[in-house]
C-alpha positions as a Markdown table, in Angstrom:
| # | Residue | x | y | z |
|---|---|---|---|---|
| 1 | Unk | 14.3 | -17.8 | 52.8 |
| 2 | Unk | 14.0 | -20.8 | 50.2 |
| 3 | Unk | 18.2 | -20.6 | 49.3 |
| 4 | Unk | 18.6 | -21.0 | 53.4 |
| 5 | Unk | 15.9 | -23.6 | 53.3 |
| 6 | Unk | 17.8 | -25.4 | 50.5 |
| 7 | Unk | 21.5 | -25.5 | 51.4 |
| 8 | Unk | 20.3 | -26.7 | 55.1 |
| 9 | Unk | 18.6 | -29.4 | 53.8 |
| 10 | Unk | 21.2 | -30.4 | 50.9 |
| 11 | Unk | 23.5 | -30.1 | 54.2 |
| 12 | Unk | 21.5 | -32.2 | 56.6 |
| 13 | Unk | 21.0 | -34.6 | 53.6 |
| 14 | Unk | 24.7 | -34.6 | 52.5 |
| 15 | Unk | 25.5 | -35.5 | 56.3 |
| 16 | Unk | 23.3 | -38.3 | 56.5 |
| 17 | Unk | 24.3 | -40.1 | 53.6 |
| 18 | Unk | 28.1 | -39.5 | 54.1 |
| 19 | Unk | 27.0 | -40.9 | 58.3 |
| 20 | Unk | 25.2 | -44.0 | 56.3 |
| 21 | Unk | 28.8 | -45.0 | 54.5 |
| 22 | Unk | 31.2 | -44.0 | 56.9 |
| 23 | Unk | 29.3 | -45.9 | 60.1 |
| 24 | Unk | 27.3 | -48.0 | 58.1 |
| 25 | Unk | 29.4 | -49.3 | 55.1 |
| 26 | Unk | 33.0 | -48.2 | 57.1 |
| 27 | Unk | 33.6 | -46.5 | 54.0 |
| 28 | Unk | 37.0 | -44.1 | 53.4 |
| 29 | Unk | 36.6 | -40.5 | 54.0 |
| 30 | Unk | 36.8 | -39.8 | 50.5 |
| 31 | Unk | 34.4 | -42.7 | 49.9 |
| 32 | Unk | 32.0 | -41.1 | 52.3 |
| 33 | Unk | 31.9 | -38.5 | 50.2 |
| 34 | Unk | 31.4 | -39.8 | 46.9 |
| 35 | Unk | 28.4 | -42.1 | 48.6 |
| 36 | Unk | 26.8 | -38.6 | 50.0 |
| 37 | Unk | 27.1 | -37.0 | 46.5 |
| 38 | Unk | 25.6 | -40.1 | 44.7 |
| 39 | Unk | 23.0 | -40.2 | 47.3 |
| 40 | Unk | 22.1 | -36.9 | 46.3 |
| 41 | Unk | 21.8 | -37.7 | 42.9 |
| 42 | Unk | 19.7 | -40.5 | 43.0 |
| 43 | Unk | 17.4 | -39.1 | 44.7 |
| 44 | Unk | 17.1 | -36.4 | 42.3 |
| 45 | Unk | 16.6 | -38.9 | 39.9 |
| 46 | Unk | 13.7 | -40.3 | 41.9 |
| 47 | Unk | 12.2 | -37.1 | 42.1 |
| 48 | Unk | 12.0 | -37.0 | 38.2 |
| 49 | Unk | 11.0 | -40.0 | 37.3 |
| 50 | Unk | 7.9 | -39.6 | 39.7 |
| 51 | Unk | 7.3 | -36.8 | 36.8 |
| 52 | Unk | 8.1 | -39.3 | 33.7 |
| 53 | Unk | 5.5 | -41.7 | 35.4 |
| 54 | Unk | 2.8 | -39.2 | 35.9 |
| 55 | Unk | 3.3 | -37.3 | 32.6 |
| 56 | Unk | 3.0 | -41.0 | 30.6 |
| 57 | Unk | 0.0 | -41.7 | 32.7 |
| 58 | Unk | -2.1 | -38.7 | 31.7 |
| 59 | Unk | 0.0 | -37.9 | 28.6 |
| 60 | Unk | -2.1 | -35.7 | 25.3 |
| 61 | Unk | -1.3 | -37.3 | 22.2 |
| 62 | Unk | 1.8 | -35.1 | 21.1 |
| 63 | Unk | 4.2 | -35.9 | 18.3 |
| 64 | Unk | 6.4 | -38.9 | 18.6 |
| 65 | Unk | 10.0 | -38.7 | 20.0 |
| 66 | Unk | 12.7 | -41.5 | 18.6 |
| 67 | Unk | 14.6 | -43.3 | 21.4 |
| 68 | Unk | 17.4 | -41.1 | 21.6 |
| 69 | Unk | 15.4 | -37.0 | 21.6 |
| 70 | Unk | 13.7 | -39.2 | 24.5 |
| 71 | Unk | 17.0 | -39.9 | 26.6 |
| 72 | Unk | 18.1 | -36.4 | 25.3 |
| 73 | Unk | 14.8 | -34.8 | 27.0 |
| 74 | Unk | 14.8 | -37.1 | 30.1 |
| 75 | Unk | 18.8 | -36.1 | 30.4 |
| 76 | Unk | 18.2 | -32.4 | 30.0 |
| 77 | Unk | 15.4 | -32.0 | 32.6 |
| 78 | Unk | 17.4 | -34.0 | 35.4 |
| 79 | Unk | 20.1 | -31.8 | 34.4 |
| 80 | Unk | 17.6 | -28.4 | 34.4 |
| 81 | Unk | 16.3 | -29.9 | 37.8 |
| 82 | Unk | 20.0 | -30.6 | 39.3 |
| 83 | Unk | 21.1 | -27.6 | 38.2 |
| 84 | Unk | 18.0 | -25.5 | 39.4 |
| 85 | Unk | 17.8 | -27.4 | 42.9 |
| 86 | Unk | 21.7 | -28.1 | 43.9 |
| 87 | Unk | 23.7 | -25.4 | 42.0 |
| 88 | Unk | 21.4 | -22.0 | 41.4 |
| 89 | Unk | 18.7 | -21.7 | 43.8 |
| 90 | Unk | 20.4 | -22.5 | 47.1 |
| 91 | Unk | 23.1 | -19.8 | 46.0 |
| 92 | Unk | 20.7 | -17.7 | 44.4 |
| 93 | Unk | 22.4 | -14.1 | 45.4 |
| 94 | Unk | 25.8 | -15.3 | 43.9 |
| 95 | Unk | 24.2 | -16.5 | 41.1 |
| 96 | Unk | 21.9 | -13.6 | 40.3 |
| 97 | Unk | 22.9 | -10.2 | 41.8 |
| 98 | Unk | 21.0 | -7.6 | 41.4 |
| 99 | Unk | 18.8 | -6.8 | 38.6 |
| 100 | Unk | 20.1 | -4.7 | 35.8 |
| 101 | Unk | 17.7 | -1.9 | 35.4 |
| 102 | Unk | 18.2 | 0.6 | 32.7 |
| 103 | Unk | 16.4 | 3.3 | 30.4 |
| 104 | Unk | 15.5 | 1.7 | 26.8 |
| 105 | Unk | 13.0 | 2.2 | 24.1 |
| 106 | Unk | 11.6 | -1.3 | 24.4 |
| 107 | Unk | 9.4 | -2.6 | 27.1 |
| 108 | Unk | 11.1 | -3.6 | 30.3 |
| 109 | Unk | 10.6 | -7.3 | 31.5 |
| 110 | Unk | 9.3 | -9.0 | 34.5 |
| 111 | Unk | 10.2 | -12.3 | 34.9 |
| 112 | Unk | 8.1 | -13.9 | 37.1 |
| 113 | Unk | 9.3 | -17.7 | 38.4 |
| 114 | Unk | 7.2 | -20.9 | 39.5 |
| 115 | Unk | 6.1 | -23.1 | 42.2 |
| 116 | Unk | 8.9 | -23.9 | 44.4 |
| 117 | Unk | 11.6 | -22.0 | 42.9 |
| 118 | Unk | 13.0 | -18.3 | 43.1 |
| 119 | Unk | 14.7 | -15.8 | 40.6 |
| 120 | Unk | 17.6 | -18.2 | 40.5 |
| 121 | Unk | 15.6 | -20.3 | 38.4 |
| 122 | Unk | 16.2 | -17.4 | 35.2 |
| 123 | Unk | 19.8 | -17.1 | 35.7 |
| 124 | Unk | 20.6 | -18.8 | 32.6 |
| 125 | Unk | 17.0 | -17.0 | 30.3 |
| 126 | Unk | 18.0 | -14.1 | 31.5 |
| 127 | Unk | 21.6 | -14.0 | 30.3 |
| 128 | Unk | 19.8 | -14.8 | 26.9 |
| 129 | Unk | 17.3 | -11.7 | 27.3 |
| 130 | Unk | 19.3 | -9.1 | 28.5 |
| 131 | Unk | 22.1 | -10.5 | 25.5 |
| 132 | Unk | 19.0 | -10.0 | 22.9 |
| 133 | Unk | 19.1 | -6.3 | 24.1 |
| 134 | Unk | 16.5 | -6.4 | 27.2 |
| 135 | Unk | 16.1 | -4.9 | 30.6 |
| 136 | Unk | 15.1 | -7.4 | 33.1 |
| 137 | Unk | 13.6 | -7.7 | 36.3 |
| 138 | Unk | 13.0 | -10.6 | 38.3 |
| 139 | Unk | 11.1 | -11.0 | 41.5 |
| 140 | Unk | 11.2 | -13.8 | 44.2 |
| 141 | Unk | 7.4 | -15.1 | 45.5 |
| 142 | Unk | 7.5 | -15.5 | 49.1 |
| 143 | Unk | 6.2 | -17.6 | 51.0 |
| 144 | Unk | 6.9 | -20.4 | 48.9 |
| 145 | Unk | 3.6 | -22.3 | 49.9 |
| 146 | Unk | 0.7 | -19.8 | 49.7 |
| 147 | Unk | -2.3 | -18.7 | 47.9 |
| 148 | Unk | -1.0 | -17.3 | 44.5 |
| 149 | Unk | -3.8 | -14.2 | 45.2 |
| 150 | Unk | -1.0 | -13.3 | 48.2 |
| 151 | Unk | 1.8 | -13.0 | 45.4 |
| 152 | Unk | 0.0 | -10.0 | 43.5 |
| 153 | Unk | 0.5 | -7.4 | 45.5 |
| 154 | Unk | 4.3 | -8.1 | 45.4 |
| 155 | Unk | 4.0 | -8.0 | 41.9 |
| 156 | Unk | 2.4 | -5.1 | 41.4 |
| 157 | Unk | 4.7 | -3.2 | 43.7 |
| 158 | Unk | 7.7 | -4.8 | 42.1 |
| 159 | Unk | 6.2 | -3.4 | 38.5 |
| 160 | Unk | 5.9 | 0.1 | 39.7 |
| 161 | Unk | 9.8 | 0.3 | 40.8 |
| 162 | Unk | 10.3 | -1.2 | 37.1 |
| 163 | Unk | 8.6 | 1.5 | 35.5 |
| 164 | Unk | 9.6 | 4.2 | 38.2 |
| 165 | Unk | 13.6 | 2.9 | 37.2 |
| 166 | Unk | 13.6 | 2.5 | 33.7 |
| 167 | Unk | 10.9 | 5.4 | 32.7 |
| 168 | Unk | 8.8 | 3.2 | 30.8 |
| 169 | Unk | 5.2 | 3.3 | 30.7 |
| 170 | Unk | 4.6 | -0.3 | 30.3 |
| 171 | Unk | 6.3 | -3.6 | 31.1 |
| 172 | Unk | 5.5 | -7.1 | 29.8 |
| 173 | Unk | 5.0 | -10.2 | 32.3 |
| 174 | Unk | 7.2 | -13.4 | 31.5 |
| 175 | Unk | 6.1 | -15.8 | 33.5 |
| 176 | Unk | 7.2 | -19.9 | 33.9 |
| 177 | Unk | 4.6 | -22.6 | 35.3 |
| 178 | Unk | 3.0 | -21.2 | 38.4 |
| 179 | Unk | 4.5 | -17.4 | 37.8 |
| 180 | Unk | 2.0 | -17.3 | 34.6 |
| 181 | Unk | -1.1 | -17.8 | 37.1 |
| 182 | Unk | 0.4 | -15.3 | 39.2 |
| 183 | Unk | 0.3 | -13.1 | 36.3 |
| 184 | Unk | -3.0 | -13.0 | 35.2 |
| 185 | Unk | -4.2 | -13.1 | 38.9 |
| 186 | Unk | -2.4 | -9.4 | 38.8 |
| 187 | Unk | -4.1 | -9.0 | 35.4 |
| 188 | Unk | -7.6 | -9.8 | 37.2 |
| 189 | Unk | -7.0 | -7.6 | 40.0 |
| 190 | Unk | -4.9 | -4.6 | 38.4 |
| 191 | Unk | -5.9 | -4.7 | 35.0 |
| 192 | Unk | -3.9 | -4.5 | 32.2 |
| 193 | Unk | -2.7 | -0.5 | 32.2 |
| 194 | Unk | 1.0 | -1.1 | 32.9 |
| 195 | Unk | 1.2 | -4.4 | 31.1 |
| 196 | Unk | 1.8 | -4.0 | 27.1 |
| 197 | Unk | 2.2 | -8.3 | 27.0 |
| 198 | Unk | 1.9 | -11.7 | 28.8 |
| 199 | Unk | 4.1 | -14.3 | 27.4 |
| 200 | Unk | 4.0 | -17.9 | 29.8 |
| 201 | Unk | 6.0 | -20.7 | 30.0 |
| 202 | Unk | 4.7 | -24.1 | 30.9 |
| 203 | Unk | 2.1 | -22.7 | 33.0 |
| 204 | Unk | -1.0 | -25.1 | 34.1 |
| 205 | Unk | -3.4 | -22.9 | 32.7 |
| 206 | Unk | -5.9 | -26.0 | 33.3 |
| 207 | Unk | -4.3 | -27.4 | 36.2 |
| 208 | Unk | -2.1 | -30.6 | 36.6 |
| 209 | Unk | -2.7 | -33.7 | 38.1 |
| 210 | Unk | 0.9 | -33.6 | 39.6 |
| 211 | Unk | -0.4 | -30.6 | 41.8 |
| 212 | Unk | -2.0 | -33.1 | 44.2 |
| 213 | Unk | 1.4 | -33.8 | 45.2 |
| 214 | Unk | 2.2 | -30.5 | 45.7 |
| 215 | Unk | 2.0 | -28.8 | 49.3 |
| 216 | Unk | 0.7 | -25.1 | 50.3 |
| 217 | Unk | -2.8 | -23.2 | 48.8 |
| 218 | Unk | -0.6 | -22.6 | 46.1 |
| 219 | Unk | -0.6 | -26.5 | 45.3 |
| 220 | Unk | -4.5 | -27.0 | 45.9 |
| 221 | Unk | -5.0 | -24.2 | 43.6 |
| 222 | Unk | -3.1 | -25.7 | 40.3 |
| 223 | Unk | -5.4 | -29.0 | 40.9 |
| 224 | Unk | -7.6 | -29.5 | 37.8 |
| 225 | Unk | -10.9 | -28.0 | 38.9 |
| 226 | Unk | -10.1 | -26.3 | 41.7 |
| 227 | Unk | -12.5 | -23.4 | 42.2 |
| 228 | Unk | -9.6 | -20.9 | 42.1 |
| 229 | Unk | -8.4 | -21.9 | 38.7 |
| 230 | Unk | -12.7 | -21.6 | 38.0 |
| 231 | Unk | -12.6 | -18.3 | 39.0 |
| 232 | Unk | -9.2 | -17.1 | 37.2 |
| 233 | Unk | -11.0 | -18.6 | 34.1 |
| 234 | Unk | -13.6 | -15.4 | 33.9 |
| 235 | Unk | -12.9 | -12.9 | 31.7 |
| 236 | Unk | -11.0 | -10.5 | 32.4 |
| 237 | Unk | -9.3 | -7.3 | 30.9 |
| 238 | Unk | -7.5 | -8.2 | 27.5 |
| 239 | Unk | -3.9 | -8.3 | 27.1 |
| 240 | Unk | -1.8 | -10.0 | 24.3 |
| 241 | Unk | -0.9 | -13.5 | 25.7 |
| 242 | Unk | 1.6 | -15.9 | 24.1 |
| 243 | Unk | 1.9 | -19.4 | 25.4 |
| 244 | Unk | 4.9 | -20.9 | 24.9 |
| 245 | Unk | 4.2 | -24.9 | 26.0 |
| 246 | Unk | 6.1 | -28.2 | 25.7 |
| 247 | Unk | 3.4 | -31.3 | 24.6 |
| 248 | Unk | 5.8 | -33.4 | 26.4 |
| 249 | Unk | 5.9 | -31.7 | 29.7 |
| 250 | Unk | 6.5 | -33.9 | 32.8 |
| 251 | Unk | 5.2 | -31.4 | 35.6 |
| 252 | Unk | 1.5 | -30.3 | 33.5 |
| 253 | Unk | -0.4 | -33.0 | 32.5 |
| 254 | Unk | -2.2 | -33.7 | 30.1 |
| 255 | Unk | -0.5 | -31.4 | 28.2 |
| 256 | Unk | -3.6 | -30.2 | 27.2 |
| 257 | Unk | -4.1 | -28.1 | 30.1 |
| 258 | Unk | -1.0 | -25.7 | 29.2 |
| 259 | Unk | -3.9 | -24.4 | 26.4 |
| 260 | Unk | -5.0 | -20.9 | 26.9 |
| 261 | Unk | -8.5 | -20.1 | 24.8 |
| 262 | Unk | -7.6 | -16.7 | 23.0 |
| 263 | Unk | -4.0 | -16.7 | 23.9 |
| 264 | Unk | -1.4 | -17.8 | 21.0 |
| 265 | Unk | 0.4 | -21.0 | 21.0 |
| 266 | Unk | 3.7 | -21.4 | 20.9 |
| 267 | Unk | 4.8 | -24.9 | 20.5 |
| 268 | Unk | 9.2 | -26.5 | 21.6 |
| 269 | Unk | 8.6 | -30.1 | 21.0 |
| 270 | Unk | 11.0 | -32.2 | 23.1 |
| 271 | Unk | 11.6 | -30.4 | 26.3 |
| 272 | Unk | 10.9 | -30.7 | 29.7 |
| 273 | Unk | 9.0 | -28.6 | 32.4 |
| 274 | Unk | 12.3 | -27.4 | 33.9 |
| 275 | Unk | 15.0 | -27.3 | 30.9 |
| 276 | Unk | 12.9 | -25.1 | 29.2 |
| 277 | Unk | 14.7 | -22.5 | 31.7 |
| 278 | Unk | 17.8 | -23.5 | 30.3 |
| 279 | Unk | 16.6 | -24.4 | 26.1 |
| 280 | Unk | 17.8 | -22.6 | 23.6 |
| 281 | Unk | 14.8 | -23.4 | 21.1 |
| 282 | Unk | 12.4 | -22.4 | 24.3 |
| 283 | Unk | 15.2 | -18.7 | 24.2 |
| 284 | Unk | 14.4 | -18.4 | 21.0 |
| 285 | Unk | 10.9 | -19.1 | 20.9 |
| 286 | Unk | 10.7 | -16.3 | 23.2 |
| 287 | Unk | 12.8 | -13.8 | 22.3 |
| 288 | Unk | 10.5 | -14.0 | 19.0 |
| 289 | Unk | 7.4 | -14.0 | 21.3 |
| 290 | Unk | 8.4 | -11.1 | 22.8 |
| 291 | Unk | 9.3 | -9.1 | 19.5 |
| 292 | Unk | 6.0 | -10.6 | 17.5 |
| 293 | Unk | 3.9 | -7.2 | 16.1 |
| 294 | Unk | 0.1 | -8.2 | 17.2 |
| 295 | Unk | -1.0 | -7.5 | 13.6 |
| 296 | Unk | 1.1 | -10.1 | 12.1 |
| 297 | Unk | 0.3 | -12.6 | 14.6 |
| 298 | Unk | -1.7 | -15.9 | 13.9 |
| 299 | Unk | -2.5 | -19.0 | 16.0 |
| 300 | Unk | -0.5 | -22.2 | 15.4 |
């Protein structure tokens, strides 16, 4: 439903740019066209530097980024946004396909995505994964704007064809912004019997201020305070958690709030809240996440 969503309204928008230059402007055909496609773009551009402006408003002091990693990690996440938002999720089927599920000693994966997206948004991480020798599964969380409680029963159904197809006994949750709430919401609800590991990925764990912009339950829930995020604070059964986080996110802010008392930290200086989809160091950061032995591990 949210690819159909998204190519109608990149149509609809498309058209009424390209209607703007061609009755408007009196603009060529091929004019029209290029108009419509910058349109586009701008707006896009808009849309992340409502993020920039937030994330500098409420930023946590994080380490300090010389002029030009700052235009590289502005540049990256309107490319991880264009790229998520334009090219992936509205095509999401072509992009994907089916997931690739196979017998394997290690742990299969459940990649689990955020607020607003679909399993498009891990074409390119799961590429990585499955290259580093993993079996991955993927899910899409549907309706886009509910309560996050509503997405754990899909979840938990989705981890028992994971385990019933591959024969493991265990999986570990991967999840990015919103999909790491979902996460332990199954964790509070199922426990942690079929789940050998949680890694997460730029998720709120705190909240973010940018959620009041947000629509759906969903988005009243990720608001700092809300009495959902309260309540997903209790404890709950233990599972290994790694956070990986960005301290110069532009969706979570202040940074601060990606924080997870008793999880480990993982820390990719430099990226954004979207590009770490699409990061190399954030690949790597996780591909050693997912292989860390417990015994060996220690907190930033």
């Amino acid at each position: 439903m949210l690819a159909i969503a998204l190519r109608l309204f990149l149509l609809c928008e498309l058209s009424f740019y390209a209607w703007i230059a061609l009755d408007g402007f009196k603009l060529s055909p091929s004019l029209a066209a290029l108009f419509a496609v910058g349109g586009v773009l701008l707006a896009r551009a808009n849309i992340n530097l409502i993020t920039w402006i937030y994330a500098r408003a409420w930023q946590s002091p994080a380490p300090r980024l010389g002029p030009l990693r700052t235009a590289a990690m502005v540049l990256g996440e309107y490319a991880a946004f264009l790229a998520c938002f334009v090219l992936i999720l509205p095509f999401e089927r072509a992009w994907m396909g089916e997931d690739r599920l196979r017998r394997g000693g290690r742990p299969p994966l459940l990649l689990i995505h955020g607020y607003g997206c679909s399993r498009g948004a891990w074409w390119w991480l799961r590429r990585r994964l499955e290259a580093a020798g993993w079996t991955v599964a993927t899910i899409n969380l549907e309706p886009v704007y509910t309560s996050i409680d509503d997405y754990v029963e899909p979840v938990a159904r989705r981890i028992d064809e994971v385990l019933a197809h591959t024969g493991a006994e265990r999986l570990i949750l991967v999840g990015h912004s919103m999909g790491g709430l979902v996460a332990r919401a199954f964790l509070r609800r199922y426990g942690s019997a079929r789940v050998a590991r949680l890694v997460t990925l730029g998720t709120p764990h705190g909240g973010s201020r940018l959620a009041r912009l947000g629509m759906g339950r969903n988005g009243r829930q990720m608001e700092i305070g809300s009495a959902w995020l309260q309540a997903l604070a209790q404890p709950v059964p233990a599972v290994e958690t790694i956070a990986i986080v960005s301290p110069h996110d532009n969706y979570v802010m202040p940074q601060t709030n990606l924080d997870l008392p008793g999880a480990r930290m993982r820390r990719v200086d430099g990226v954004g809240h979207l590009a770490m989809l699409f990061s190399p160091r954030v690949a790597a950061a996780l591909c050693a996440a997912l292989e860390e032995e417990p015994a060996a591990a220690s907190a930033d």
